[in-house]
C-alpha positions as CSV (number, residue, x, y, z in Angstrom):
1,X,93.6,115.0,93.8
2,X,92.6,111.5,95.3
3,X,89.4,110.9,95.7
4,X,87.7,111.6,99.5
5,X,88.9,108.7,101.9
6,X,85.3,108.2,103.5
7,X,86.9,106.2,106.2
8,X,90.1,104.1,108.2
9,X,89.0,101.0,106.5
10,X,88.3,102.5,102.9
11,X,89.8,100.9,99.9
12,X,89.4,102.1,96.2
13,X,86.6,99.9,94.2
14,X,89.4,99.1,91.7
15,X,90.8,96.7,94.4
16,X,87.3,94.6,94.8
17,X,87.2,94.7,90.8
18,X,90.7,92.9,90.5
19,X,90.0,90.6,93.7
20,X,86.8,89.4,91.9
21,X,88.8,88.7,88.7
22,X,91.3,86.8,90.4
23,X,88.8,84.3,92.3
24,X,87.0,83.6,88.6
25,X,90.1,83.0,87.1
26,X,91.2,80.7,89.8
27,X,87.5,78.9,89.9
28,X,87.0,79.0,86.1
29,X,90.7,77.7,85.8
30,X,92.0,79.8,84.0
31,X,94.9,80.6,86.1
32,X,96.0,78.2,88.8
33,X,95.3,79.5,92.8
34,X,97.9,81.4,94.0
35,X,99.8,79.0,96.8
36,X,101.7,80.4,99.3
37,X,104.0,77.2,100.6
38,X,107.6,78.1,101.1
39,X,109.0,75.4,98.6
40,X,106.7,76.9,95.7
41,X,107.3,80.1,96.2
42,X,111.7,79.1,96.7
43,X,111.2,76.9,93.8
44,X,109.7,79.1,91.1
45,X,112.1,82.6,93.0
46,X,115.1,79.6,92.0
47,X,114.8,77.9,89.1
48,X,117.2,80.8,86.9
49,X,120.1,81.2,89.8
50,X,122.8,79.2,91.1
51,X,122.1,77.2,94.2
52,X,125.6,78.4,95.6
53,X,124.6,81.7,95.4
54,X,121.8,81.5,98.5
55,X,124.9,81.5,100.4
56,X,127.4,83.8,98.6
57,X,129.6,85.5,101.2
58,X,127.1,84.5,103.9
59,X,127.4,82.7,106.8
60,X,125.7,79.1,107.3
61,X,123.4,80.9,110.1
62,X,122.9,83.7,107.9
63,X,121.2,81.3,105.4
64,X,119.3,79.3,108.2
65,X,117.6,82.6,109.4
66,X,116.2,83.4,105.9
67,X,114.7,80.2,105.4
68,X,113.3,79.8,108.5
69,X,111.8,82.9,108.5
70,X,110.2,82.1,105.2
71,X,108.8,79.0,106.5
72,X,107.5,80.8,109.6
73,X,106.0,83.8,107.3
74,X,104.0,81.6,105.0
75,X,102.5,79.7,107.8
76,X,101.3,83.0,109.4
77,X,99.9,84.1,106.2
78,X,98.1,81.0,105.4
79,X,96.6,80.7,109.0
80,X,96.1,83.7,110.1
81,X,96.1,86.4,107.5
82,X,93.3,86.4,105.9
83,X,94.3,87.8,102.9
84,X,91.7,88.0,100.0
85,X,92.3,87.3,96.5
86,X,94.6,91.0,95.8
87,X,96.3,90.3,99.4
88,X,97.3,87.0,98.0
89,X,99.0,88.5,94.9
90,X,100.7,90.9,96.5
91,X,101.9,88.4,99.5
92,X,103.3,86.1,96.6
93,X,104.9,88.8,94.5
94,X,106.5,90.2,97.4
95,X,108.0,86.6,98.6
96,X,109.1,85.5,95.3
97,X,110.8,89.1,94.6
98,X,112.7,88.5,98.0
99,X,114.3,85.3,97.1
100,X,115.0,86.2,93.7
101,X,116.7,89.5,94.8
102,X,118.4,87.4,97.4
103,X,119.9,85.0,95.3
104,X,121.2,87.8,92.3
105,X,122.7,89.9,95.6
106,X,124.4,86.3,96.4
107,X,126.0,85.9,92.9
108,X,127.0,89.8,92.6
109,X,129.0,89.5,95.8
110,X,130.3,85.5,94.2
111,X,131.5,87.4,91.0
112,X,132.8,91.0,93.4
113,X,133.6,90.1,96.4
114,X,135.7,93.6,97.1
115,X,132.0,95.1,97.1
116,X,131.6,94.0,100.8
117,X,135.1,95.5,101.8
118,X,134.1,99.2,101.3
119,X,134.8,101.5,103.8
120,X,131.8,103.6,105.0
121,X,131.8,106.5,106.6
122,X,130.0,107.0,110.1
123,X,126.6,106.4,109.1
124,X,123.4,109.0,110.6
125,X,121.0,107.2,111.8
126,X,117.5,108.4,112.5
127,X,115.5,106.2,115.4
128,X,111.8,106.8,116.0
129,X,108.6,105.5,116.0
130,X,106.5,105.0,112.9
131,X,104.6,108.6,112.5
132,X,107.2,110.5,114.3
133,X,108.7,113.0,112.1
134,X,111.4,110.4,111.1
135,X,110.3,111.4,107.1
136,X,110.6,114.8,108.1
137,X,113.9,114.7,109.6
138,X,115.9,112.6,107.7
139,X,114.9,114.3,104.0
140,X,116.3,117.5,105.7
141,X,119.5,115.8,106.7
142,X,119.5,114.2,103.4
143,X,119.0,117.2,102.0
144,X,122.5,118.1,103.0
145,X,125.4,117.8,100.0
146,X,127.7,116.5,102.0
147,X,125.4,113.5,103.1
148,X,124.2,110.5,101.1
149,X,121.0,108.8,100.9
150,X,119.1,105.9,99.4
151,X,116.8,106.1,96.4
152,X,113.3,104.9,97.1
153,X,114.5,102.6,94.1
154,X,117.6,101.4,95.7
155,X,116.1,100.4,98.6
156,X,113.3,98.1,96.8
157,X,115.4,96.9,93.8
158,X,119.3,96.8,95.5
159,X,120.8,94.7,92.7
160,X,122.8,97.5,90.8
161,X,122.4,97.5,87.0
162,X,123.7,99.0,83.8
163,X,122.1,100.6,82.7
164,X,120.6,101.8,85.7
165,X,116.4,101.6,84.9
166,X,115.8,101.2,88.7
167,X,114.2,104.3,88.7
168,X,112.1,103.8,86.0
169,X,110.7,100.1,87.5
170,X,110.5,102.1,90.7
171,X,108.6,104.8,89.1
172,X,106.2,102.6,86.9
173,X,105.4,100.5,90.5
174,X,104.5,103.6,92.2
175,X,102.0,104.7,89.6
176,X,100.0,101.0,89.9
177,X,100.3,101.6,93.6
178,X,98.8,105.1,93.3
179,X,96.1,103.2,91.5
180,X,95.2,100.6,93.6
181,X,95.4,103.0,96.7
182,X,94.7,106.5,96.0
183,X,95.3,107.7,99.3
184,X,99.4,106.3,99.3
185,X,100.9,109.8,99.0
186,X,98.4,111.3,101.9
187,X,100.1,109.2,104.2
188,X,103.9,109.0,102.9
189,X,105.3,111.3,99.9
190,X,107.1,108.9,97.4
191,X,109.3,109.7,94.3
192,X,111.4,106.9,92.5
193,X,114.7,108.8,93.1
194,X,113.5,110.6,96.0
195,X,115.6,109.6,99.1
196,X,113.7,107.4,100.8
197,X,113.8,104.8,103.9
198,X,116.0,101.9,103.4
199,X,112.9,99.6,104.4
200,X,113.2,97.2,101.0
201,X,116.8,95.9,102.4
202,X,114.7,94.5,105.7
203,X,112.0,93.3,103.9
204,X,114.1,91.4,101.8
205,X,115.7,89.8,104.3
206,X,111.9,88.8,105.8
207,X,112.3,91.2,108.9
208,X,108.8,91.4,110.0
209,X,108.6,95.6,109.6
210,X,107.0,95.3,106.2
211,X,104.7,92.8,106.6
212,X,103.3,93.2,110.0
213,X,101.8,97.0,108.3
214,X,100.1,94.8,105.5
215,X,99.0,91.9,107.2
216,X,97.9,90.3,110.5
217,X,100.7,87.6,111.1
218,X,101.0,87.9,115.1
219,X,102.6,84.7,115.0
220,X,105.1,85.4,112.6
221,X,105.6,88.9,114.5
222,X,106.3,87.7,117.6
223,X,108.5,84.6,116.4
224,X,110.2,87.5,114.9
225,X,110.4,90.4,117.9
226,X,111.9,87.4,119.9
227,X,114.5,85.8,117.9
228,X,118.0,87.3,117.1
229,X,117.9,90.6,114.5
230,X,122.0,90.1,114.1
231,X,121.8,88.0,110.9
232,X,118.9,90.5,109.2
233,X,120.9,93.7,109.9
234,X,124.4,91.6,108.6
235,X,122.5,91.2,105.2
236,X,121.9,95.0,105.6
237,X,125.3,96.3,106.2
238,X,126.2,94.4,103.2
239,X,123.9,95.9,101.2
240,X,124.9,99.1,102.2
241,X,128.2,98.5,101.2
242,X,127.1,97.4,97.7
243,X,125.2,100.5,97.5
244,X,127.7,102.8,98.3
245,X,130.5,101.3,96.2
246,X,127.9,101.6,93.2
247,X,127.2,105.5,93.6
248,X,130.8,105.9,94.6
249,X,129.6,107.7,98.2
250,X,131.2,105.6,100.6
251,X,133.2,108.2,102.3
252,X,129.6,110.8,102.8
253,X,127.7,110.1,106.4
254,X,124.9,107.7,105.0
255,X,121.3,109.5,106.2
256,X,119.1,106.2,107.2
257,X,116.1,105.7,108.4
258,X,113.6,103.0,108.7
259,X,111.0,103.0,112.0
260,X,111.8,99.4,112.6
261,X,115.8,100.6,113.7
262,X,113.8,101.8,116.9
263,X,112.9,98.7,117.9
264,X,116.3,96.6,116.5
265,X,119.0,99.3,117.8
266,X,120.9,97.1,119.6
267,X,121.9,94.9,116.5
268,X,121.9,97.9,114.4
269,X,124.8,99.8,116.2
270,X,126.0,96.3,116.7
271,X,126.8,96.3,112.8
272,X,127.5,100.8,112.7
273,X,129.4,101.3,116.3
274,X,131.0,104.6,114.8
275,X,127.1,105.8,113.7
276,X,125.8,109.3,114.9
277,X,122.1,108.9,116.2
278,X,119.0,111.2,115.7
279,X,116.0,110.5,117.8
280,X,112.8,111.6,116.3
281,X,110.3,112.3,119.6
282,X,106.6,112.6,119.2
283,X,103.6,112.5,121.9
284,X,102.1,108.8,121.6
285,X,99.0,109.7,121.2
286,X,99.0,111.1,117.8
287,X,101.7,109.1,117.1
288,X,99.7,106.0,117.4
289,X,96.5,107.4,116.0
290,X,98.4,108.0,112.8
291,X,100.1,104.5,112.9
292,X,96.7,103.0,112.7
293,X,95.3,105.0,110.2
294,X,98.6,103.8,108.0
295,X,98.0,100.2,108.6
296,X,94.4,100.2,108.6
297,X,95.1,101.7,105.0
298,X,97.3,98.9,103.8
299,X,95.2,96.6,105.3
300,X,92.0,96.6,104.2
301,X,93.0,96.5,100.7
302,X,94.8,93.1,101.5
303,X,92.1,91.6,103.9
304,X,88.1,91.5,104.0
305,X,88.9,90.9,107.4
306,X,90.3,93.9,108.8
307,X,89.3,94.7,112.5
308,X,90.7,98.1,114.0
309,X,90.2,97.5,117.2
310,X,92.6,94.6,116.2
311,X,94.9,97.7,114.6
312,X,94.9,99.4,117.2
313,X,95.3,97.3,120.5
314,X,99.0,95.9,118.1
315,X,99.8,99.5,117.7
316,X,99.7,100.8,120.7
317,X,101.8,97.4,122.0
318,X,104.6,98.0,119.1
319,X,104.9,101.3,120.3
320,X,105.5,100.5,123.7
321,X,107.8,98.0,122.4
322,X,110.0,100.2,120.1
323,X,110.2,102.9,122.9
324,X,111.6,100.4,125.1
325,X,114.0,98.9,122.7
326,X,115.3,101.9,121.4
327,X,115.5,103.3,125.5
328,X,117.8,99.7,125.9
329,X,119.9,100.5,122.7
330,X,120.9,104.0,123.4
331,X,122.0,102.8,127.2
332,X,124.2,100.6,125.9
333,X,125.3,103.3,123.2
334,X,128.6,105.8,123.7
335,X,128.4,107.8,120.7
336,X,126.4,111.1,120.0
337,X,122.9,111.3,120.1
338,X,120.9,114.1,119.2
339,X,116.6,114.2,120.1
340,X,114.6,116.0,117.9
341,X,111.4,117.2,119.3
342,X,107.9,116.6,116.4
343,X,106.3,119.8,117.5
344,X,109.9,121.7,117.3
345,X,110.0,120.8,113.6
346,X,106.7,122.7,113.0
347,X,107.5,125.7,115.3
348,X,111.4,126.3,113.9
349,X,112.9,123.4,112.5
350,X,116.0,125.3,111.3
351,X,116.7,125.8,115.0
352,X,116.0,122.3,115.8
353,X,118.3,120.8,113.3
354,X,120.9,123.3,113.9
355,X,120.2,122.0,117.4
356,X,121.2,118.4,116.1
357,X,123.9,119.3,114.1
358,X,126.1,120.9,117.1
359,X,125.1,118.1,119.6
360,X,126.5,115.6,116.4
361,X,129.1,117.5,115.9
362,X,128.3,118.4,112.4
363,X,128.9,121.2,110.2
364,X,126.1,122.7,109.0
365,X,127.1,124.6,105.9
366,X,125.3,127.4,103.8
367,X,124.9,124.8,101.4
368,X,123.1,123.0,103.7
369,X,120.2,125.3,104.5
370,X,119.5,126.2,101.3
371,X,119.3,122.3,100.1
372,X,117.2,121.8,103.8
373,X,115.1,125.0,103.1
374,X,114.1,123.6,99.5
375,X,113.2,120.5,100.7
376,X,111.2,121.8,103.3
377,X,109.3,123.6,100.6
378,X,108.9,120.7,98.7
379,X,107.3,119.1,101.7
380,X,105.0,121.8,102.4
381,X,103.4,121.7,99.2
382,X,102.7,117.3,99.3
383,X,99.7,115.6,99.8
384,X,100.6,113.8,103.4
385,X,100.4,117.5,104.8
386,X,96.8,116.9,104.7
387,X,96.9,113.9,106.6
388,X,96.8,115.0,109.9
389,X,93.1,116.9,109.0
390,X,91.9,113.8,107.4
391,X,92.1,111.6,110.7
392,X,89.8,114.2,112.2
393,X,87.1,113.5,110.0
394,X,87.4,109.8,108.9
395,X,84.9,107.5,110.3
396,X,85.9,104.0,112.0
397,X,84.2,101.8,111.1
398,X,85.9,98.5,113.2
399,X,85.8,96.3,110.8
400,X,85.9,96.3,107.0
C-alpha cells in the first residue's frame, strides 16, 4: 500500500532527493543543464533517422504543425512553467521521445506504405470529461471479445517491434513511475498490456492533453485550443491503422478513449465518420474536484510552484470548454450516440451498458458479460477505488 497522501500538493521525498542531485550535478558540472530549445532537443531526437522520414507519407502542413507546436511548447515551458530540476527531466525525455518516435513512425510507413491503407472497422468512441467514468466505461466495452483495444504500451511506444518487448519497457516505466509517485494507481489503474487510453498517440503529436495535466503552459494551451486539431488527429488515424494491421484486428470496433476527444470531436469524427459514440456523463462538481486533485498530483512533483487555486480556476474553464465542444461535435454528428450516466454505472451498470449496446446497435453476447463482469471485478478490487474517500480528507494547501 502507498504511503498516506497527506495532501493535493503532496509529492514523495524521493522526488526532492533526485531534483537536488540534478541541480549539483548541473552546478558542479558534472552533467551539462538540461536545455529545453527546440533545435537541441530536434537535433539530439535526429541525429540516428533520415531527414526524409519527418515527412514520410505526411503532408507538408502535417509537418509544419509539428514543428510549430514544438517551438510554441518549449517557449511555454521555458517562460512559464516553472518546472524544477525532475520537471525539467521529464519535459526533455518526453520531447525528445516524441521526435524520435515521430521520425521511426515516418520511416515504417517509407519502407510499408500499405500499413496506412487498412481498412478499419467503425471505431467506439468514448467522449467525456476527464474524471467521468470514461476508464470505467470503455474497459467494460473493451472487455468485450469481439472489440479491440490499445495496450497501455501501444499507445506510449506505437512503433511495432519484433520481437514485441513493448510491454516489458512499458511495464519497467510504470514501476519508476510508481516510485516517484506512489499515489499513480489511486488516481488511474495502469497495467503495461492493460487496455488503456490512446493518449501517447496525442502526445506524440504535441496535442496539448498531456502536457497541460503536467505543467502550466497557458500559452501553449491556448495557442493550441485555438488552432486547427485536423493535422494531430490525421497523425492519429494513421497510427491506428499501423496498430491494427500489426495485431491483425482491423475488422473488430476499435474501443477508444482519451478525455481530450471531448473537446477535439469535431476533427475526430472528421477522420472516423462511420464511429459509434459513447458519452460518459458525470455532475461537474465532482468531476472537477477530481480533475484537480489529478493535476495537482502530476504537478507538484514537476514544479515548486504549484498554485491550486491556479488548478482549479483552469479546471473548471476546460471543463466548460470540453462540454461545449463535445455539445458542437455531436450537433454536427448523424451517427449513433449512446450517454452513459456516472452514478448509473455504480447503481447497475450491466443495465446501463446493455442500455448502450441497443441504442448502438450492438450485440451484446454472453461472452460479453462474463468478459464485462470480470473486469468489473478486477476494478473493484484497484487502488483508484479509494480515491474518491481520499479527496474527503486531503488538505489543500494552495500552493506547494
Amino acid at each position: 500500500m502507498p504511503p498516506p497522501r497527506t495532501s493535493l500538493l503532496a509529492r514523495a521525498p524521493i522526488v526532492d532527493t533526485l531534483s537536488r542531485g540534478l541541480q549539483k550535478a548541473w552546478d558542479k558540472g558534472w552533467t551539462p543543464p538540461i536545455v529545453l530549445e527546440p533545435h537541441v532537443l530536434w537535433e539530439r531526437a535526429a541525429k540516428d533517422h533520415e531527414p526524409e522520414d519527418e515527412f514520410s507519407r505526411r503532408s507538408a502542413e502535417d509537418a509544419a504543425d509539428f514543428r510549430e507546436r514544438l517551438d510554441r511548447l518549449c517557449r511555454s515551458l521555458n517562460e512559464e512553467a516553472q518546472l524544477n530540476p525532475m520537471g525539467r527531466a521529464f519535459a526533455h525525455g518526453q520531447l525528445v521521445r516524441s521526435i524520435k518516435q515521430r521520425f521511426a513512425l515516418g520511416k515504417l510507413w517509407r519502407e510499408r506504405p500499405e500499413l496506412l491503407e487498412t481498412e478499419l472497422a467503425p471505431p467506439i468512441i468514448i467522449v467525456g470529461q476527464m474524471r467521468a467514468g470514461t476508464t470505467r466505461v470503455h474497459r467494460l466495452l473493451a472487455a468485450d471479445p469481439a472489440h479491440a483495444a490499445t495496450r497501455f504500451s501501444d499507445s506510449w511506444h506505437p512503433v511495432p517491434q519484433t520481437p514485441d518487448l513493448r510491454p516489458v519497457w512499458s511495464g519497467a516505466a510504470l514501476i519508476f513511475a510508481r516510485t516517484l509517485n506512489p499515489w499513480l494507481e489511486t488516481i488511474h489503474p495502469f497495467g503495461a498490456a492493460r487496455a488503456d487510453e490512446e493518449l501517447g498517440w496525442l502526445a506524440g503529436a504535441f496535442d496539448h492533453c498531456a502536457y497541460e495535466a503536467q505543467w502550466h503552459i497557458p500559452a501553449y494551451v491556448a495557442f493550441s485550443e485555438a488552432g486547427d486539431a485536423a493535422p494531430v488527429y490525421r497523425e492519429f488515424a494513421r497510427i491506428l491503422r499501423t496498430d491494427a494491421a500489426n495485431h491483425e484486428n482491423a475488422n473488430q470496433p476499435r474501443v477508444m478513449k482519451v478525455p481530450q476527444f471531448s473537446e477535439d470531436l469535431t476533427e475526430l469524427l472528421g477522420q472516423f465518420p462511420n464511429a459509434r459514440v459513447v458519452v460518459a456523463e458525470r455532475d461537474e462538481e465532482p468531476t472537477i474536484r477530481s480533475s484537480v486533485s489529478l493535476v495537482a498530483n502530476q504537478m507538484a512533483m514537476q514544479s515548486d510552484d504549484a498554485d491550486l487555486d491556479r488548478i482549479e480556476a483552469e479546471w473548471t474553464r476546460k471543463t466548460q470548454l470540453r462540454k461545449e465542444r463535445t455539445a458542437q461535435g455531436l450537433a454536427k454528428f448523424e451517427g449513433s450516440v449512446a450517454h452513459i450516466d456516472f452514478a448509473a454505472l455504480d447503481t447497475d451498470w450491466e443495465s446501463a451498458i446493455a442500455t448502450a449496446y441497443k441504442t448502438l446497435d450492438l450485440t451484446l453476447s454472453d461472452a460479453a458479460l462474463t468478459a464485462m463482469r470480470a473486469e468489473h471485478r478486477k476494478a473493484g478490487r484497484a487502488k483508484h477505488t479509494k480515491h474518491k474517500e481520499d479527496l474527503e480528507s486531503l488538505s489543500r494547501p494552495r500552493r506547494y
